[in-house]
C-alpha positions as CSV (number, residue, x, y, z in Angstrom):
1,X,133.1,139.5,173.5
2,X,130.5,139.0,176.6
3,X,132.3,137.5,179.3
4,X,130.1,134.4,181.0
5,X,131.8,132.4,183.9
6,X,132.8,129.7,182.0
7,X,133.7,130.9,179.2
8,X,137.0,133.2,178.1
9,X,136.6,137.3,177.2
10,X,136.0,136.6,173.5
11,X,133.6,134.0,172.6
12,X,135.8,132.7,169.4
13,X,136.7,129.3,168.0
14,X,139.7,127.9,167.5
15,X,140.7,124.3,166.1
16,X,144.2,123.0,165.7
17,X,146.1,124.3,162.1
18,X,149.5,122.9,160.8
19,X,150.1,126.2,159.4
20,X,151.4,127.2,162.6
21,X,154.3,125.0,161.7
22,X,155.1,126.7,158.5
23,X,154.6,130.6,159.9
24,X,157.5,129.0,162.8
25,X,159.8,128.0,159.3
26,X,159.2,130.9,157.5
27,X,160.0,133.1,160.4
28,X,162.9,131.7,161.4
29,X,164.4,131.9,157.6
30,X,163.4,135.9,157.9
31,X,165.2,135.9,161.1
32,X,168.2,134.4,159.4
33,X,167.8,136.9,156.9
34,X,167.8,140.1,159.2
35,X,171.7,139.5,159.6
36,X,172.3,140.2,156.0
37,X,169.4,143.2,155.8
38,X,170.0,146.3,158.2
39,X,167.5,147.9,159.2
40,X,167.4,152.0,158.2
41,X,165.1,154.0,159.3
42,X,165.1,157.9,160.4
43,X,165.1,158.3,164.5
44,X,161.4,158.2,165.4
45,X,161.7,159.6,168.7
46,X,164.1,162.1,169.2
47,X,164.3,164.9,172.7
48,X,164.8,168.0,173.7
49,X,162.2,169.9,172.0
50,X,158.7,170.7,172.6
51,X,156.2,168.2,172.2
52,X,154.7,169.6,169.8
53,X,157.1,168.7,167.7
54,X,157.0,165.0,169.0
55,X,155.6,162.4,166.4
56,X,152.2,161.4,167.4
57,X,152.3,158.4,169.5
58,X,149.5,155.4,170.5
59,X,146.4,157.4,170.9
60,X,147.0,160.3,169.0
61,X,148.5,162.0,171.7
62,X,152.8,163.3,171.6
63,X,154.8,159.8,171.6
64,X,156.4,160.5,175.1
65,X,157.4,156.2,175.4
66,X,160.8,155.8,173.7
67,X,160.0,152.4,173.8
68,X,156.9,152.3,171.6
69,X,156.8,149.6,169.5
70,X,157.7,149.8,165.3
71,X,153.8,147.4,164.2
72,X,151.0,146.6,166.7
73,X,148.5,144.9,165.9
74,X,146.3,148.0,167.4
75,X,144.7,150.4,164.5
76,X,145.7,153.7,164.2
77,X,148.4,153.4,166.6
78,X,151.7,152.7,165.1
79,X,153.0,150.5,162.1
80,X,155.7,152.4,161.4
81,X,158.2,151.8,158.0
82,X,157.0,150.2,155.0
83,X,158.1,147.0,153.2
84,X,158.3,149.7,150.1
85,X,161.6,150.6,151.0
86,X,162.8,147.2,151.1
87,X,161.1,146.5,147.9
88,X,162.9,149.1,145.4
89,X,161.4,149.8,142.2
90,X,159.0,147.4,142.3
91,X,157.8,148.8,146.2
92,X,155.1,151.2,143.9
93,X,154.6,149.6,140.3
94,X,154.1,152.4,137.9
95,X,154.4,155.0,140.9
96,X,150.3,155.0,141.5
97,X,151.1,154.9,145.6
98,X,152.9,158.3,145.3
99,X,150.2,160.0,142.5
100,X,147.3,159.0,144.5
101,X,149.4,160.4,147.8
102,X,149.8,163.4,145.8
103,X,146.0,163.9,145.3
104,X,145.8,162.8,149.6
105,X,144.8,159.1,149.1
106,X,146.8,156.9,150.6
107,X,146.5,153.1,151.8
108,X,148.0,150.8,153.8
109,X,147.8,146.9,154.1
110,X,148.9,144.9,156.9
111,X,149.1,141.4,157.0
112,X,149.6,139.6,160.7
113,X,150.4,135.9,161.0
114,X,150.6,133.9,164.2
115,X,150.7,130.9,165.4
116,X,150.3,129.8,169.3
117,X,151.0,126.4,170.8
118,X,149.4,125.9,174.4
119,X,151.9,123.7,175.3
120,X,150.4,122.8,179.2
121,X,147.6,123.7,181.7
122,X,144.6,125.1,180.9
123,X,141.7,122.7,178.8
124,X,144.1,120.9,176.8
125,X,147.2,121.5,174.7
126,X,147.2,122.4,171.0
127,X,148.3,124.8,168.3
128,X,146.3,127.3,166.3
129,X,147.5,129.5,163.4
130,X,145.7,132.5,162.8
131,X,145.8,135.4,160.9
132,X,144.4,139.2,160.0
133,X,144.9,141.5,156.4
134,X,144.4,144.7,157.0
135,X,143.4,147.2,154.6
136,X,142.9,150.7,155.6
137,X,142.3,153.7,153.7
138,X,142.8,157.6,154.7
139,X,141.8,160.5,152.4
140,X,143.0,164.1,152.9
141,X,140.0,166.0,151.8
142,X,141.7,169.2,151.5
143,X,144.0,168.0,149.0
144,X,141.5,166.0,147.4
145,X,138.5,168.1,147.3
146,X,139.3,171.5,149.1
147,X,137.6,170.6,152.2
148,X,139.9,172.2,154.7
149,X,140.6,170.6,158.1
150,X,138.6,166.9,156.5
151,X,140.0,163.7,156.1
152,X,138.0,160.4,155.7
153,X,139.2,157.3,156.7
154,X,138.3,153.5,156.5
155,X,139.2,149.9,157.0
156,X,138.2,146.4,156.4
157,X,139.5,143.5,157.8
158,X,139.9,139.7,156.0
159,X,140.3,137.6,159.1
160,X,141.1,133.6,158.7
161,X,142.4,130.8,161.0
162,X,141.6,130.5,164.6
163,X,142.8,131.4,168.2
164,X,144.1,129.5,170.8
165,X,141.7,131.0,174.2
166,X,138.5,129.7,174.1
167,X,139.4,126.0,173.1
168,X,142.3,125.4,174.5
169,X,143.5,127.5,177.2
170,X,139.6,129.5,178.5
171,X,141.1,132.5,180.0
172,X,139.6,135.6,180.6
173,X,142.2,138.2,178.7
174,X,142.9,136.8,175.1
175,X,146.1,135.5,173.9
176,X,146.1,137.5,171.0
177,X,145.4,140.9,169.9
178,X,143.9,139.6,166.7
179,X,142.0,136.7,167.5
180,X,138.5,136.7,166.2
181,X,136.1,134.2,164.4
182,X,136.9,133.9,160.4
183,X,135.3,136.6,158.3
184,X,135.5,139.3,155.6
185,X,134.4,142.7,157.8
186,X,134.4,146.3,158.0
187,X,136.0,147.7,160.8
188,X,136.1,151.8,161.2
189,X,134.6,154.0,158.6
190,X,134.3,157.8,159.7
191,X,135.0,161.5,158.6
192,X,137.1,163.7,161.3
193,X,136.7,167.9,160.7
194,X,139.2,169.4,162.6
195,X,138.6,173.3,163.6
196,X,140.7,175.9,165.0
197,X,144.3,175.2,164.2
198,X,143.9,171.7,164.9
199,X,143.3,171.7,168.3
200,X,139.7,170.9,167.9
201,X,138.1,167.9,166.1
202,X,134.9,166.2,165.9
203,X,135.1,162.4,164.0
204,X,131.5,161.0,163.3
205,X,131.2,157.3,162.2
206,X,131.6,153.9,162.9
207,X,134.6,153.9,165.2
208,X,136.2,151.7,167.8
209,X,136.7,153.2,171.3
210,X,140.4,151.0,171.7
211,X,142.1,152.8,168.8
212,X,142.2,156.0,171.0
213,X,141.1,155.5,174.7
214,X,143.0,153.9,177.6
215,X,145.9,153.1,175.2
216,X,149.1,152.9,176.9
217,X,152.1,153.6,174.1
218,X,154.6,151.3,175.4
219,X,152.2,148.5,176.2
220,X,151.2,148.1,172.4
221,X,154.3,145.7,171.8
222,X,152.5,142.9,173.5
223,X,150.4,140.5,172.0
224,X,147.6,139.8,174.7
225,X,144.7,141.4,174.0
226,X,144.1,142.8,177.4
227,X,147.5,144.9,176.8
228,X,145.4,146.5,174.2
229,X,142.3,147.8,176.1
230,X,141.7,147.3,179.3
231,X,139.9,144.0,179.9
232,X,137.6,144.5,182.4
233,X,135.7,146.5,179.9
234,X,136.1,143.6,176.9
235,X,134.4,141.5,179.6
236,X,131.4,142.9,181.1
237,X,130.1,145.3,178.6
238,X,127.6,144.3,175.8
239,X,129.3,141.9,173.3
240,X,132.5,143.4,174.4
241,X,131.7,146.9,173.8
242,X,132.9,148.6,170.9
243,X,136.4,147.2,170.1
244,X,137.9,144.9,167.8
245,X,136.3,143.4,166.2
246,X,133.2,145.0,166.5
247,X,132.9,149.0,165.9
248,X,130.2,150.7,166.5
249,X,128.5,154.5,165.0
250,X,129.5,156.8,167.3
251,X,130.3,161.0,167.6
252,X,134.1,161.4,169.4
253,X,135.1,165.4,170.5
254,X,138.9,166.3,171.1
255,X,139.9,169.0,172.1
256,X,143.8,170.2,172.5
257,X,144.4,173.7,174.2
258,X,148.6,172.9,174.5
259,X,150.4,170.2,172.7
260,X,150.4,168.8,176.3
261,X,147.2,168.5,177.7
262,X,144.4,167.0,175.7
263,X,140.7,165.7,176.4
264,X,138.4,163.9,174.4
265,X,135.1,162.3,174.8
266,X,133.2,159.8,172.8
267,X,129.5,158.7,172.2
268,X,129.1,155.2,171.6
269,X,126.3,153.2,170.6
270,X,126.5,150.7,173.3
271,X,126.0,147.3,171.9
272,X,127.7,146.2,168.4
273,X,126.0,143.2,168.1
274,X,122.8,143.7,170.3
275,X,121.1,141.7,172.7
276,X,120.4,138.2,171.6
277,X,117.2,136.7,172.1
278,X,116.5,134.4,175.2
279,X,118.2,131.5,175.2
280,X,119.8,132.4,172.4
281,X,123.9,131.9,172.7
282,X,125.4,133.2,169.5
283,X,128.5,135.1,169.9
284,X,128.2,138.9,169.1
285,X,130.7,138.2,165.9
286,X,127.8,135.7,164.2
287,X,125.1,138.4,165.0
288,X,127.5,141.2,163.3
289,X,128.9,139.5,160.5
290,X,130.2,141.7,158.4
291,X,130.8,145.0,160.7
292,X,127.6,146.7,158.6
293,X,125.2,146.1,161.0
294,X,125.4,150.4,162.2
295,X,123.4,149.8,165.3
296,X,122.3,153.3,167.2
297,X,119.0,152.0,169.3
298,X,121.0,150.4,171.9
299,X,121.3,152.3,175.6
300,X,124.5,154.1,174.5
301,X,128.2,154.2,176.0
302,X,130.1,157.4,177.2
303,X,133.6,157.8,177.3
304,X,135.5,160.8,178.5
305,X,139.3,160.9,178.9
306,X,142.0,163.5,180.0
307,X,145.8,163.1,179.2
308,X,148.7,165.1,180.2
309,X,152.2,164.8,178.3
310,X,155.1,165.9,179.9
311,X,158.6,166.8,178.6
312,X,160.2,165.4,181.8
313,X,159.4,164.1,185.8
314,X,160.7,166.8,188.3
315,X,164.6,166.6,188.6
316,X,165.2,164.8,185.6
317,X,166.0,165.5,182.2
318,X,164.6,164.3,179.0
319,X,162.7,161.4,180.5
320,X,159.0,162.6,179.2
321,X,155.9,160.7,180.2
322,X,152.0,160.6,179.7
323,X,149.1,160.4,182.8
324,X,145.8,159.5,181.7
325,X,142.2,159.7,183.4
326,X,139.4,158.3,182.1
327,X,136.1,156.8,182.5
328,X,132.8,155.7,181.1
329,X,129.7,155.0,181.5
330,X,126.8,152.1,179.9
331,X,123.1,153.2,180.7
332,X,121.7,149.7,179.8
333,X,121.0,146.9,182.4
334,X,123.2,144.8,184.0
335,X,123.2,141.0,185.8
336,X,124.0,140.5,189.3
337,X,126.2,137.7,189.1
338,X,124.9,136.0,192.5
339,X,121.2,137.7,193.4
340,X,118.0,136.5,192.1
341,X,115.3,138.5,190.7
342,X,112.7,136.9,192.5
343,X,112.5,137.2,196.8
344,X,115.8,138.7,196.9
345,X,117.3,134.8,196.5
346,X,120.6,133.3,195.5
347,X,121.1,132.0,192.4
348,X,123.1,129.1,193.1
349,X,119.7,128.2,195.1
350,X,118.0,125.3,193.4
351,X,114.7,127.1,194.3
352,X,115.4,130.4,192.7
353,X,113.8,131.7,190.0
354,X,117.2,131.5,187.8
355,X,116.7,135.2,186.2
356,X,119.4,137.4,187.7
357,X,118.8,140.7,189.6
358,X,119.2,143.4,187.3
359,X,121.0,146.9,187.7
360,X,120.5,150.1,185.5
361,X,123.9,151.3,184.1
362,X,127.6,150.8,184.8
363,X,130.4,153.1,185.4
364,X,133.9,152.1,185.2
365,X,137.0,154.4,185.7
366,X,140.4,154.2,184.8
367,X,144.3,156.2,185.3
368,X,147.2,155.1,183.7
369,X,151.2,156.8,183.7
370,X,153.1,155.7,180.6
371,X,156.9,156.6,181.7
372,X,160.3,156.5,179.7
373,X,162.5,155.9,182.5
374,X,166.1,155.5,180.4
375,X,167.5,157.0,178.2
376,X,170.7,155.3,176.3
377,X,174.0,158.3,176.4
378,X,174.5,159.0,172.7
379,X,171.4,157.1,171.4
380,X,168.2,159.9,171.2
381,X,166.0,156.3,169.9
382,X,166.9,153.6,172.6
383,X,166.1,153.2,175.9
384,X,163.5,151.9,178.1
385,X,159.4,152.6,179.1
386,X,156.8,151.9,181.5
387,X,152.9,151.6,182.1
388,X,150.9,151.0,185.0
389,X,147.1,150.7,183.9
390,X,144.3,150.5,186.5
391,X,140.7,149.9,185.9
392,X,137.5,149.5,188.4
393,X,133.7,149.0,188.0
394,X,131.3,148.2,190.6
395,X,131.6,144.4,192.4
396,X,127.5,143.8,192.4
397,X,126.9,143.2,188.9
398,X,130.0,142.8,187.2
399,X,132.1,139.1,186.8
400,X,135.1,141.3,187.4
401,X,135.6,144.3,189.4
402,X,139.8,145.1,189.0
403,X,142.0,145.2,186.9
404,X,146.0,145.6,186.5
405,X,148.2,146.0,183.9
406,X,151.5,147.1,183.8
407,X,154.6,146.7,182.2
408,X,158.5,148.1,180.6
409,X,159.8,148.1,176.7
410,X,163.1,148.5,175.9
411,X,163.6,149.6,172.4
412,X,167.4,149.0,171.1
413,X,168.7,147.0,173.6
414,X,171.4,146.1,171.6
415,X,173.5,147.7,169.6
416,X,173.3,146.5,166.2
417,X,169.3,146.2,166.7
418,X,168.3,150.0,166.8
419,X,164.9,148.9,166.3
420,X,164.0,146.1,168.1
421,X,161.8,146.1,171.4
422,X,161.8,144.1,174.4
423,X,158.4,143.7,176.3
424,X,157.9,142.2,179.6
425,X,154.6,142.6,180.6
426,X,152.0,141.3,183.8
427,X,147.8,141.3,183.6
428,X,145.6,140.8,186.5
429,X,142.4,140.4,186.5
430,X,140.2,140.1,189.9
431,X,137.0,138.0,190.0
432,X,133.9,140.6,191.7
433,X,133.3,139.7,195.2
434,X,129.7,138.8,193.8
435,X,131.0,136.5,191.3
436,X,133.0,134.8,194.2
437,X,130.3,134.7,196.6
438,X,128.2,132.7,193.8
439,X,130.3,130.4,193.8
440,X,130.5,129.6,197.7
441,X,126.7,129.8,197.4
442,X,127.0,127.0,194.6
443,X,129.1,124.8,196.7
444,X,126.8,125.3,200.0
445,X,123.4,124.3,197.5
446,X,125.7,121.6,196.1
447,X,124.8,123.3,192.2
448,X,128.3,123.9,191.2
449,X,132.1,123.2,190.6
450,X,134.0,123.0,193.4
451,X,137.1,125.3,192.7
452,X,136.4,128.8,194.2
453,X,137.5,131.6,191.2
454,X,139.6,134.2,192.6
455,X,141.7,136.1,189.5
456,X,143.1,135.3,187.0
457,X,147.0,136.9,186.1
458,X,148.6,136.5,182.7
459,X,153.1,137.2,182.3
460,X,154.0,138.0,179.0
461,X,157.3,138.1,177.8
462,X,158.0,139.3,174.1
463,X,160.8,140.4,171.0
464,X,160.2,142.1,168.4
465,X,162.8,142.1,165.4
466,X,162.7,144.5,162.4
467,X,164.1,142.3,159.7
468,X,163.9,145.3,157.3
469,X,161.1,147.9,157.5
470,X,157.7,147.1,157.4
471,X,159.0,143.2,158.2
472,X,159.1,142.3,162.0
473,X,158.8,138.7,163.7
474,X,158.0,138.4,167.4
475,X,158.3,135.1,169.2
476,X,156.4,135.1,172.1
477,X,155.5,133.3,175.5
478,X,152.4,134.0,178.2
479,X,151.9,132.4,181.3
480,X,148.5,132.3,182.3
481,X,147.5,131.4,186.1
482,X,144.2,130.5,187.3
483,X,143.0,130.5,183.5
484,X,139.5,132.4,183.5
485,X,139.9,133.0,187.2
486,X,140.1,130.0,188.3
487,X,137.2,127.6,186.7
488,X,136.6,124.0,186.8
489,X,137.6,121.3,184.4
490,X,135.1,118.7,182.8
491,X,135.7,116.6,186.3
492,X,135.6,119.6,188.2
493,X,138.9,120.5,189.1
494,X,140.7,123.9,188.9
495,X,142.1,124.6,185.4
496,X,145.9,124.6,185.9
497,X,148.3,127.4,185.0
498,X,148.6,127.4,181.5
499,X,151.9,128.2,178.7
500,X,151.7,129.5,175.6
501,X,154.0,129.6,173.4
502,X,153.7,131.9,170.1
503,X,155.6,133.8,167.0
504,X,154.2,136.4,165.3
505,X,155.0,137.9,161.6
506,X,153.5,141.2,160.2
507,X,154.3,143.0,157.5
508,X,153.3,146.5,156.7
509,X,152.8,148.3,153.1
């Protein structure tokens, strides 16, 4: 959540679990097991034909990256299949899943299991095991109740075991897209009306801004965090801003005049957790428990966002892409990470006043093209995407003031694994000339570390196997320089470049 310099984006805990051991076992028997289970599934992504027609992809938006991944951990994005086909008769007891789809109820549960092994660099080496149930429900309320163009929607999270960043490796972009602090919580719970053919809707609710902004479809194979949603904006907005964990009420507008071009706009309340007393260092999870806490007093957040899907780039055929634009803006107050309050003074000067310099508002922007760039002859499903993610906020009162992602999937790379997706993947994360400056100022005072933080840059490389739909397992490994940009040790030295090593298993019903 709130970003401090020393400590990682997400203020979690994490303790060593054995379990990690077992989920490594288990996975590797369900691995075995994929040879004599082949995976079936209907084409999901199939061209020519207008977009329109194109099933909806991470965002919401026309699935234009061929590459997209079958689960994410990301809400409202993907998950595709169900372990219901693999399960036969017994995949819906008594057939209640199919009458209460009937009536336009359905559900969906989603179990993730991980477990990560820092096996060098950064604080120390260990292995965590964590894992997330997911239980989402979506209602058609025109079916249901005759309310044409409604459908409710929510989900609650059971969330157990620990993560591996802020213990053991204290970088800035999380190693996992699931890692939060133990606890039974609601997530998103909202009603979206949708108006004239579709192409408008309004949702209103508690709602997290990373299921539908600045989502890059064939980034959402990777299991960083920052892959997810843009990390500059997990670290210096309040608690985190409204993300996973932590929703938030809020009012989101889309509108769609072509199955092309979209724009959408969202009204956040700005702090999920709200502002701690002084002194006062509980993370923004412990003050929001449960997800209930449906804060709307804090200064609030804007979001706006325009997207343009294209069938294919100029002289090329059937290689469709997406280019976003986006940006938002806090109207709370932010810390200078190097000015005083008091005199104008440094910080890092032993005679300063120690209360930072504080700015009203923040304003970030972002663009990102999401690209398939290949295309397999004969094979409509299997081929290759790209991203390219940037993301700036001003350098005077933010810890970071850049940030890069980008990155290529290739889904079916072989043959007899139509639904498997390769993911290699690179973060970085620049440290705000402010930030840096404090820390030459600490060194000339003779208050700080010595190491000078700089950025911090994360490789991830990634598999994901479909043992049989709705089953995948994803073995995993991040490199992670200059771990949280760079800081110092207990004996002041510079963290060094850390490894992780992970394997993921999720399972979709």
């Amino acid at each position: 959540m709130r970003a401090e310099p020393t400590v990682s984006r997400e203020a979690r805990a994490t303790r060593p679990f054995g379990g990690g051991i077992r989920l490594l076992a288990l996975s590797a028997l369900l691995c075995a097991a994929s040879g004599l289970a082949e995976a079936q599934s209907p084409p999901a992504f199939t061209l020519p034909q207008p977009l329109a027609l194109l099933p909806t992809g991470a965002g919401g938006d026309p699935q234009t990256a061929i590459a997209q991944s079958r689960t994410s951990d990301q809400l409202s994005v993907t998950n595709e299949g169900s372990i219901q086909e693999a399960l036969g008769p017994y995949g819906d007891p008594f057939g209640l899943r199919a009458a209460l789809a009937a009536r336009g109820i359905t559900y969906v549960l989603t179990y993730i299991g991980e477990g990560f092994a820092s096996t060098s660099g950064g604080l120390r080496r260990g292995t965590t095991f964590g894992g997330r149930l997911d239980a989402a429900l979506d209602i058609d309320l025109d079916k249901l109740a005759g309310w044409s163009g409604a459908r409710f929607h929510t989900d609650v999270f059971q969330i157990h075991g620990h993560g591996l960043s802020r213990r053991f490796v204290n970088n800035l972009t999380t190693v996992s897209g699931i890692e939060a602090l133990p606890s039974t919580r609601l997530f998103e719970l909202w009603i979206e009306q949708r108006f004239f053919d579709d192409r408008f809707s309004v949702k209103i609710g508690q709602v997290s801004a990373d299921t539908e902004f600045a989502i890059a479809q064939s980034a959402v194979v990777f299991l960083n965090a920052g892959f997810g949603w843009p990390n500059i904006g997990a670290v210096v907005l309040p608690s985190g801003g409204p993300i996973y964990p932590l929703a938030t009420p809020a009012l989101r507008l889309k509108y769609e005049p072509t199955a092309e071009l979209s724009f959408q706009g969202g009204l956040f309340n700005g702090d999920p957790a709200g502002t701690p007393p002084p002194g006062d260092e509980t993370d923004p999870q412990r003050r929001n428990r449960t997800g209930t806490n449906f804060r709307v007093n804090d200064p609030a957040l804007l979001i706006g966002e325009v997207a343009y899907a294209y069938h294919s780039l100029p002289g090329t055929e059937r290689l469709p892409g997406t280019a976003t634009l986006g940006g938002w803006h806090h109207f709370g107050r932010f810390e200078s990470p190097r000015l005083d309050a008091v005199g104008g003074r440094l910080l890092a000067d032993p005679e300063a006043s120690g209360v930072a310099r504080r700015f009203r508002g923040n304003t970030g922007l972002y663009a990102m093209i999401d690209q398939t760039v290949y295309r397999e002859p004969g094979r409509d499903e299997a081929g290759a995407s790209a991203f390219l993610r940037i993301s700036a906020v001003p350098s005077n009162r933010n810890l970071i003031d850049l940030y890069v992602d980008a990155g290529i999937a290739y889904r079916g790379l072989f043959a007899g694994r139509p639904n498997d997706t390769l993911g290699l993947g690179l973060i970085h994360s620049r440290i705000s000339p402010a930030a840096r400056a404090f820390d030459r100022d600490a060194l000339l005072f003779g208050t700080g570390p010595a190491p000078l933080r700089s950025s911090e840059t994360v490789f991830e490389a990634t598999y994901q196997a479909e043992v049989v739909p709705g089953l995948t397992v994803q073995p995993d490994l991040q490199y992670v320089m200059r771990p949280g940009g760079g800081l110092a040790d207990d004996r002041g030295r510079r963290l060094r470049n850390a490894t992780v090593l992970g394997l993921r298993a999720t399972v979709n019903y």
